[in-house]
N, C-alpha and C positions, 0 to 999 in steps of 0.2 A: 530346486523346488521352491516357487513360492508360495508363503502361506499369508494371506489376507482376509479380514475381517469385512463387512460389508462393502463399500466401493472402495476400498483401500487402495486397488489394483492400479485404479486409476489414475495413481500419482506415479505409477510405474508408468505408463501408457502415456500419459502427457509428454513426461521428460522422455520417452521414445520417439515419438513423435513429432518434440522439437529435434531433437537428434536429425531425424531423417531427412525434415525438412531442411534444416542448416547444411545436411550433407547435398542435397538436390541445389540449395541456392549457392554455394559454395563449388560446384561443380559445373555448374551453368556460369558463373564468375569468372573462375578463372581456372585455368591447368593445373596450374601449383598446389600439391600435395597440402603446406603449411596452413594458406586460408582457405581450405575444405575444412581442415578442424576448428578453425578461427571460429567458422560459420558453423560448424556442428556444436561446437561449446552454446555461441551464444543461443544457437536454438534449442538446445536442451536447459541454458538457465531458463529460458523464457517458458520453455513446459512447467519445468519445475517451478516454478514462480506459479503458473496458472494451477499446477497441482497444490500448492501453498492453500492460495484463495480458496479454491474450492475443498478442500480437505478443515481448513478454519469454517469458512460456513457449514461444511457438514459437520464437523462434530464441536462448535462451539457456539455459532450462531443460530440455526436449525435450535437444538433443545433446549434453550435461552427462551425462546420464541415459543416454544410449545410449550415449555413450563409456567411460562407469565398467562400465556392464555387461560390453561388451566388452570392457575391458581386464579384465575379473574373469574373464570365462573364455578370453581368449587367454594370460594370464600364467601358470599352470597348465601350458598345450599347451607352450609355448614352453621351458619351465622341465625338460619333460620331453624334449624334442627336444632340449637342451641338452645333459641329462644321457649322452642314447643317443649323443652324439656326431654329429646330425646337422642342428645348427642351421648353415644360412647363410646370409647377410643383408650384399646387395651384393658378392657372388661372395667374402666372406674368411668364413674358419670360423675360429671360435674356438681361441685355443690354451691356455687358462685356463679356470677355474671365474670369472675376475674378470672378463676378457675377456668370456665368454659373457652374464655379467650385462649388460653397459655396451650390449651390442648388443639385448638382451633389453629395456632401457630405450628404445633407440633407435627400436626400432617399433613398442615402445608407443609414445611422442612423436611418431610416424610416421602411426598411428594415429588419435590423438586427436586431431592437425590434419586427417585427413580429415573427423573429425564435425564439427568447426567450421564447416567449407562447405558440410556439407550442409542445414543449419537456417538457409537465408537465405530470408525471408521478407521481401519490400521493395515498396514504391510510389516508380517515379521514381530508383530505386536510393539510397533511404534504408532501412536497415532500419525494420519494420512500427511498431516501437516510439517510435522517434523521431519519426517522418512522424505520428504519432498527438499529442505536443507542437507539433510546428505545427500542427495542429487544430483543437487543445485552444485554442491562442491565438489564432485566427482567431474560434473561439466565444468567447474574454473580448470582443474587439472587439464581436459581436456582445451581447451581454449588456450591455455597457457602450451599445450603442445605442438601450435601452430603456429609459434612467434619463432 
C-alpha cells in the first residue's frame, strides 16, 4: 500500500514511467537482456530527476511564491490598521509606532509559517522530492544490473 500526501504520487508515477519507457527503447535496441535494463535504469533516473523538479517546485517554490505575495499585500493592510489605530494581534494593541511594527512582523512570521504547511507534497511521508532520490537510487542499482 501506498500512502501519499497531495501529488506525492507522482514521483512514484514519473520514475514508472521512465522505467517503461527505457524498458520499450531498450527492447526496440537491442535483443540482449543487459541493455534493456541499461535503458530501463537510465529511464527511471530521468523520471526520478523529473519527479525531483517537480516535487522541489511543489513544495518549496510554489509556497515561497504564495507567501511573498501575501506578505506584499497584507503588509500594506496591516501597516494602515496600524496607523488608524486599530491593529490587534493576540488581544494587546499596540502603544508605539515601534510596538506596532514588531507585531506587524509577528504575523507576517505567523503567516509565512502557515504557507510552509501548506505545500507538503509526500509518498510515505517523505517529501516528493527526496522520495524521488531514493528512486533515483534504486534505478542506479538497476542500471548497474545491466552491465
Amino acid at each position: 500500500m501506498i500512502i501519499w500526501r497531495g501529488w506525492g504520487i507522482l514521483a512514484f508515477i514519473y520514475t514508472l514511467v521512465g522505467l517503461a519507457i527505457g524498458a520499450a527503447i531498450g527492447n526496440a535496441a537491442s535483443t540482449d537482456n543487459g541493455s534493456t535494463l541499461m535503458f530501463m535504469g537510465l529511464g527511471g533516473i530521468l523520471g526520478a530527476a523529473g519527479g525531483f523538479a517537480h516535487g522541489w517546485y511543489l513544495n518549496v517554490i510554489s509556497p515561497r511564491k504564495k507567501a511573498e505575495a501575501w506578505e506584499a499585500a497584507e503588509r500594506p493592510r496591516l501597516q494602515q490598521v496600524a496607523q488608524s489605530g486599530q491593529l490587534v494581534y493576540r488581544n494587546t494593541q499596540p502603544t508605539s509606532a515601534a510596538e506596532a511594527d514588531q507585531m506587524i512582523e509577528s504575523i507576517i512570521a505567523d503567516g509565512r509559517g502557515q504557507f510552509k504547511r501548506a505545500g507538503y507534497h509526500s509518498v510515505f511521508w517523505v517529501p516528493m522530492q527526496w522520495i524521488s532520490i531514493v528512486f533515483a537510487l534504486i534505478c542506479v542499482g538497476i542500471l548497474f544490473l545491466g552491465f
